[in-house]
N, C-alpha and C positions, 0 to 999 in steps of 0.2 A: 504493500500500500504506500510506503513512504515514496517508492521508487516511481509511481503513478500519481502522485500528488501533486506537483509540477506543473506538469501537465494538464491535470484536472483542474487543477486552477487557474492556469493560461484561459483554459478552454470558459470557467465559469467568467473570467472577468469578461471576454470575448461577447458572451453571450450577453454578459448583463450591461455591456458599449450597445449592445444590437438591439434590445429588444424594447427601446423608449423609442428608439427611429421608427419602427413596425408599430409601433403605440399611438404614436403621433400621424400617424400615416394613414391609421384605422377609423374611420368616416365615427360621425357623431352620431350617439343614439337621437333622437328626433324630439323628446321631451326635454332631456338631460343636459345636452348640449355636452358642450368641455366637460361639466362633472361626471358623467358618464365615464371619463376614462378612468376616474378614479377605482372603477370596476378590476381593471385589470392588475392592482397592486391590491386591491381588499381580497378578497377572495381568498388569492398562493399565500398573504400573509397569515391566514387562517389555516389552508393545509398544512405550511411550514410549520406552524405550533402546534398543528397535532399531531406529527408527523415525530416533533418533542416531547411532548405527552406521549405516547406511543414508546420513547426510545425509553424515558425516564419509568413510566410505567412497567416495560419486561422486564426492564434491569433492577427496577426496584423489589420486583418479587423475585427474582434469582439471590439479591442479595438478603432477601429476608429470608428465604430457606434455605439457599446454600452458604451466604456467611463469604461470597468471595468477591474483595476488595476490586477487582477490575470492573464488578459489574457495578459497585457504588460512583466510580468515578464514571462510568457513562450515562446512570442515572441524574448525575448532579447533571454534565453536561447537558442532557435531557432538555430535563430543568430550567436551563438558564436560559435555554434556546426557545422554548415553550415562551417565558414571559417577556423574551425580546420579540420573537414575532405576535405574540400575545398582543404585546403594546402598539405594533405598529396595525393592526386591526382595529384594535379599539379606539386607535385617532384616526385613519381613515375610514371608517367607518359612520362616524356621527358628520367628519365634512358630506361624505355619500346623503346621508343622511337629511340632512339640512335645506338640501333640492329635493329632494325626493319627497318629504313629509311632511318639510315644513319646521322641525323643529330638531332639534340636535340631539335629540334621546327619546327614545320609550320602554318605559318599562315592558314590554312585552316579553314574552316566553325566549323564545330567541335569546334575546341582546342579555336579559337576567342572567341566564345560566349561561353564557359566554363569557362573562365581567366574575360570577361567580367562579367560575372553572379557572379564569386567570390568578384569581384572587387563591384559590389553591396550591394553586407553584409560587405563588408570591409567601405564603406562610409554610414552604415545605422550604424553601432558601433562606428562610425565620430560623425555621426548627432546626435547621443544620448551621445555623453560624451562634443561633444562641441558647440553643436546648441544651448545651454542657453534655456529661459523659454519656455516651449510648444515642447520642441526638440521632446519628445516621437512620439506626435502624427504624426511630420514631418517623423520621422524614421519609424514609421509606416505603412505611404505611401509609401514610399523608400522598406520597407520587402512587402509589396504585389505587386510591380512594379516587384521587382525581382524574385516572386515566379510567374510570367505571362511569364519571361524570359525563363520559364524551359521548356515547350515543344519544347520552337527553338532548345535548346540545341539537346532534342533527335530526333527528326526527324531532324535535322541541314545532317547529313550524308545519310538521304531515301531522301532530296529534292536536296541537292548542292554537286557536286564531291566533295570526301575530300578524305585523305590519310588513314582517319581514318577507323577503321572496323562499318560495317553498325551494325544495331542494331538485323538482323537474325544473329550475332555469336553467341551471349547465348546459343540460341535454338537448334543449330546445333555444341554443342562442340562432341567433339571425346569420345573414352571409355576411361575412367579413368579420365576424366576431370570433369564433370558434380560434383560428388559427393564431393569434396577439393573442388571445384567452391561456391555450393548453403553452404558448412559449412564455407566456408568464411564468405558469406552474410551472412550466419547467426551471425557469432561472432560479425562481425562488427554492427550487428542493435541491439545485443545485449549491447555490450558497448558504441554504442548511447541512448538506453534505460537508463543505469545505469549513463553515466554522466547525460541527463536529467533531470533525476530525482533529480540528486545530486545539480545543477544549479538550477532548478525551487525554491528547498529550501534552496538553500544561499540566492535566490532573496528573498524569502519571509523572511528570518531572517531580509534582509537589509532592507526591505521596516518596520517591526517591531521595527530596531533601529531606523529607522528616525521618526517614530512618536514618539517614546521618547525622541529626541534631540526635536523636537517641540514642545510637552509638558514640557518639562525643561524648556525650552528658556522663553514658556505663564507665 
């Protein structure tokens, strides 16, 4: 993987020079105007977060029943990745929002349990920097509670009226959408790839200085 990284990265910065010109290129929804494109960064920024939930979630249950330190350090990365792309939904979102509805927030089914679900990784990054001895494992529990959260989220809009668009819009976008749509997703799971990776091995350098501050100390 190291030796593909490089490269993978050439390839993701490439991609994410390319994919605002193909953004900007892609005609105007008809009501929406300009905020319309805002469509095509809310969205991936959502997949990318749960795609973090997701990593933080398996890993957090290997490390609560098997007890193995590789899989804590990808849970945190997880984690941290979850409530960076977390956040960037939650402010594009309400601009989206703001044309569309008219106001900058609703409480609805939807948008609740998405700000809830983020608010989950924001106190599992809590529990692990100030829950003291055994925090991990506590925060561990916490990242697989919240990755059980994520189906409400998506059916939250097929079961309870909400403002929000049900989840047949993907499926059903228009011509000229579809393709700027899925190279979004793609950029963005590409630069959740490449921080990933990039977190998983600072954790691992950190978890390598600390056993030589505890061997210094013996």
């Amino acid at each position: 993987m190291r030796k593909l990284f490089v490269p993978f990265l050439i390839l993701t910065a490439a991609v994410c020079a390319y994919v605002p010109i193909v953004i900007a290129e892609t005609p105007y929804e008809t009501s929406m105007k300009l905020v319309s494109k805002i469509f095509y960064f809310h969205v991936p920024s959502w997949w990318a977060m749960f795609s973090g939930v997701g990593v933080c979630g398996v890993a957090s249950a290997i490390y609560l029943f098997k007890g193995r330190p590789a899989a804590d350090r990808w849970a945190v990365s997880g984690a941290e990745l979850a409530v960076l792309f977390g956040l960037m939904g939650l402010v594009t979102g309400p601009l989206w929002g703001r044309k569309a509805w008219g106001v900058w927030w609703q409480w609805d089914a939807r948008l609740t349990i998405a700000l809830l679900l983020w608010l989950v990784f924001i106190a599992y990054l809590l529990v692990r920097k100030y829950g003291g001895t055994g925090s991990e494992k506590l925060a561990a529990a916490v990242g697989v509670f919240g990755t059980a959260v994520v189906p409400f989220v998506y059916e939250s809009v097929n079961i309870w009226r909400t403002v929000h668009p049900t989840t047949s819009v993907v499926p059903t976008l228009p011509g000229g959408m579809p393709r700027p749509f899925w190279l979004s997703v793609t950029t963005f799971m590409l630069l959740f790839i490449v921080l990933l990776n990039v977190r998983v091995n600072l954790a691992r350098r950190e978890a390598v200085l600390d056993e030589l501050y505890l061997a210094e100390e013996d």
